[in-house]
C-alpha positions as CSV (number, residue, x, y, z in Angstrom):
1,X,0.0,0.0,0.0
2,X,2.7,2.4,0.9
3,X,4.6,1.9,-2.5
4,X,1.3,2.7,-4.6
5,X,0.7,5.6,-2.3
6,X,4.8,6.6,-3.3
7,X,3.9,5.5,-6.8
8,X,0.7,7.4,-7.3
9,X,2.4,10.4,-5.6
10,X,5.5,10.6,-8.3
11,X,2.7,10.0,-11.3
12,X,0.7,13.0,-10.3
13,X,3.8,15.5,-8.9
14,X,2.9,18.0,-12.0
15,X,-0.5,18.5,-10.6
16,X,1.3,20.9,-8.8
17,X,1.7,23.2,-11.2
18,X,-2.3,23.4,-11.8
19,X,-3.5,24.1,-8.3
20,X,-2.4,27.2,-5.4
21,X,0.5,25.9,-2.7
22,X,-2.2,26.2,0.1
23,X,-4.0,23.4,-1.9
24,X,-0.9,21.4,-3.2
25,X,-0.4,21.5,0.5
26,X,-3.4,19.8,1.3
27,X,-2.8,16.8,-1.2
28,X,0.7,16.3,0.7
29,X,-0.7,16.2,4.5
30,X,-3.8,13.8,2.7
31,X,-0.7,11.5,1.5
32,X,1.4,11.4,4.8
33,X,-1.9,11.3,7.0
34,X,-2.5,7.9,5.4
35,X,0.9,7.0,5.5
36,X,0.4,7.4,9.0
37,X,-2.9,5.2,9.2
38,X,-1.7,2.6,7.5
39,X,1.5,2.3,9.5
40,X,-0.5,2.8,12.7
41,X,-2.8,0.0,12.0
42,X,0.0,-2.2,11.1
43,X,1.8,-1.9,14.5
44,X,-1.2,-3.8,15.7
45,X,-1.3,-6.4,13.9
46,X,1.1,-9.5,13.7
47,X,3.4,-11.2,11.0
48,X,0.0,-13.6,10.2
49,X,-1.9,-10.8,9.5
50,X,-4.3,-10.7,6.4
51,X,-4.6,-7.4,4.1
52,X,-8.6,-7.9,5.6
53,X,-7.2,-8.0,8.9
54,X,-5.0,-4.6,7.6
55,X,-8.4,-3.1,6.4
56,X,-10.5,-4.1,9.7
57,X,-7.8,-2.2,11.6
58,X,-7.5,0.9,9.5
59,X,-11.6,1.2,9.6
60,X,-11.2,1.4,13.6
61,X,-8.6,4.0,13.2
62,X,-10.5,6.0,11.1
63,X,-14.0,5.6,13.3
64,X,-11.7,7.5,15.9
65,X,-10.4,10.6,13.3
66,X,-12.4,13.6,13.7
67,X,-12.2,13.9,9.9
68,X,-10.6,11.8,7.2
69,X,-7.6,13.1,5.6
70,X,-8.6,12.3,2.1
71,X,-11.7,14.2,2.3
72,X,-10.1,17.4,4.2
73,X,-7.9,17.4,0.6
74,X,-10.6,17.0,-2.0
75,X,-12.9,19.4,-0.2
76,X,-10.5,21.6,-0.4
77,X,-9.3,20.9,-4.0
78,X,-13.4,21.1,-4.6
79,X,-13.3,24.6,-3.4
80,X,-10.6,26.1,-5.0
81,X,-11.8,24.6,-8.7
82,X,-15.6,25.9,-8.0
83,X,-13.9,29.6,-7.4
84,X,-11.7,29.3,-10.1
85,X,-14.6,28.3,-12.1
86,X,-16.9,30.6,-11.3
């Protein structure tokens, strides 16, 4: 998981150049927030673990987040196209 979220990261570092720094900004805590998660969750968990055991423990973690880092970054991605759209 953490190499696609690496991966995905490099494919889309030109985005950059289309959206402000504050927002750019937001895309980078999103990234290392679930970096975060997943490592979290994976300190609990034991060699024999399954990816569903993986998911299971992320989906506690994230019960306890006031707000989910992915959505903090595309609501705020959401806002900044609408004004520049407007």
């Amino acid at each position: 998981m953490l190499k696609n979220i690496r991966q995905e990261y490099e494919h889309n570092m030109t985005q950059q150049l289309y959206v402000s720094p504050s927002a750019w900004k937001l895309v980078l805590m999103a990234r290392d927030e679930v970096t975060k998660l997943i490592n979290i969750s994976s300190t609990n968990l034991t060699a024999e673990a399954t990816a569903i055991d993986l998911a299971n423990e992320m989906v506690g973690v994230i019960t306890k987040l006031d707000s989910i880092p992915t959505d903090v970054a595309i609501r705020g991605l959401k806002i900044e196209f609408q004004s520049k759209f407007k």
